[in-house]
N, C-alpha and C positions, 0 to 999 in steps of 0.2 A: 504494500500500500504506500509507505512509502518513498517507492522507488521510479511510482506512477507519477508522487507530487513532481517531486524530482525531475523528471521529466519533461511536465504540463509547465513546471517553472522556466526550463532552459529553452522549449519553445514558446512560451510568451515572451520571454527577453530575448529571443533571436529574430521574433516578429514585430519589436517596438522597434528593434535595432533599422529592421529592414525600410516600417515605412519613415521613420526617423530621418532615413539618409535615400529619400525620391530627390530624384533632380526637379527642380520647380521652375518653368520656363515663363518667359517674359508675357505681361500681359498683354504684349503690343509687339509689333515688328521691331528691329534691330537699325540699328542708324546706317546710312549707305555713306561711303566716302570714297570721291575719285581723286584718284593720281594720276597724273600725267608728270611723267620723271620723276623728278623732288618735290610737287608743288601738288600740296592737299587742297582739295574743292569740297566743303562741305555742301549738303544736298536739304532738301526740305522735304519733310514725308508727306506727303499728301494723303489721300482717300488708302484707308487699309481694311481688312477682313481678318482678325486673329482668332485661334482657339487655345485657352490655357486648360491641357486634360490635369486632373489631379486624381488621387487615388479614388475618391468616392463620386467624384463629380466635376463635370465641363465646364469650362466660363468661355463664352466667347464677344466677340467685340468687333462690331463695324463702325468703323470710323470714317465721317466724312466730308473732306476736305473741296477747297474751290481747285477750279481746271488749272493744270498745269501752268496755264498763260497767265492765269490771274496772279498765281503762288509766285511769278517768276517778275513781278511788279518791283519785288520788295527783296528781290536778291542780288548781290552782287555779277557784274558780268567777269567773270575769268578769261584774262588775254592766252591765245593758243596758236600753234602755226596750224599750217593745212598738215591734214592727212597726219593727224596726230594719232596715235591712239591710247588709250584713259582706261588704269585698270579699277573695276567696282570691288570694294572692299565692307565688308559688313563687320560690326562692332563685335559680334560674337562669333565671325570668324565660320561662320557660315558660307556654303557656296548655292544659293537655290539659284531654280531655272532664271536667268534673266532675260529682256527683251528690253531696247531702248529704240525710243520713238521720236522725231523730230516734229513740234508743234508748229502747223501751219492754222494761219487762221484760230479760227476758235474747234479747232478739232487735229486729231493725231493726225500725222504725215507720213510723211517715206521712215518704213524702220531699218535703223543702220546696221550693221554688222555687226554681232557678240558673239567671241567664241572664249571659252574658258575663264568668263568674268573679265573681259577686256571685249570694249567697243572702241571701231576704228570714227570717228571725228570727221564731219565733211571738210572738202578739199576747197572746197569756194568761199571766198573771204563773205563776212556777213557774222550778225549776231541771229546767234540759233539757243531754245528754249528747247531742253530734251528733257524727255521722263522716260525716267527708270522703272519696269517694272516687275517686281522680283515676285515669285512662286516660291514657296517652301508646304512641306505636308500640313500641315496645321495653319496655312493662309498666307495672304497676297498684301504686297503694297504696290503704293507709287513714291517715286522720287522726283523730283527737280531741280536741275542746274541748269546754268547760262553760261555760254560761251558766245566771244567772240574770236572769229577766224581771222588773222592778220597775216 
């Protein structure tokens, strides 16, 4: 008898142990930061979809944000040459599916080229408004940076 406590005790304290030590993920998306060479570009998150699982229960969170073009009123323009290419970098080190898309008008444009978290930079001088948008399993954002091509 016991040897049953005994027992019933070292698996309750290897099951406090266990959910004790769950990783706890962010309630929201992860910050995006582009480089091109040495020179950091922070980004501004726009509209996202997150879900935070925890052991007993989901929290999830839409958030939502103005268009690209608006977010991009109120951000600095970063000077760049042609045919640069800018690697995307996320805070937690993260690599979800990316897509980056050049704002024309009041609506998405031509989307540039991403391959392994690096997008290539159009080659034609002008100021361009691009949003980042990143997939991961548990949800989506968007990003926004300014560039201009010199």
């Amino acid at each position: 008898m016991n040897h049953k406590r005994y027992l019933i005790g070292i698996y309750m304290f290897f099951l406090l142990i266990v959910t004790g030590c769950t990783v706890q993920s962010s309630d929201e998306p992860p910050a995006a930061i582009v480089k091109i060479k040495d020179e950091k570009m922070a980004t501004t998150k726009g509209g996202y979809s997150w879900e935070k699982k925890g052991l007993f229960s989901n929290h999830a969170v839409i958030a939502d944000a103005a268009a690209p073009l608006q977010i991009a009123e109120d951000l600095n323009v970063n000077l760049v040459k042609p045919n640069s290419a800018a690697d995307v970098v996320f805070s937690d080190g993260s690599h979800p599916q990316l897509h980056a898309y050049l704002w024309e008008g009041e609506q998405r444009g031509k989307e540039l080229a991403v391959k392994k978290q690096q997008l290539s930079l159009p080659s034609e001088e002008g100021k361009y408004v691009i949003e980042l948008f990143a997939e991961w399993p548990n949800g989506d954002s968007s990003y926004t940076f300014v560039v201009e091509i010199k």
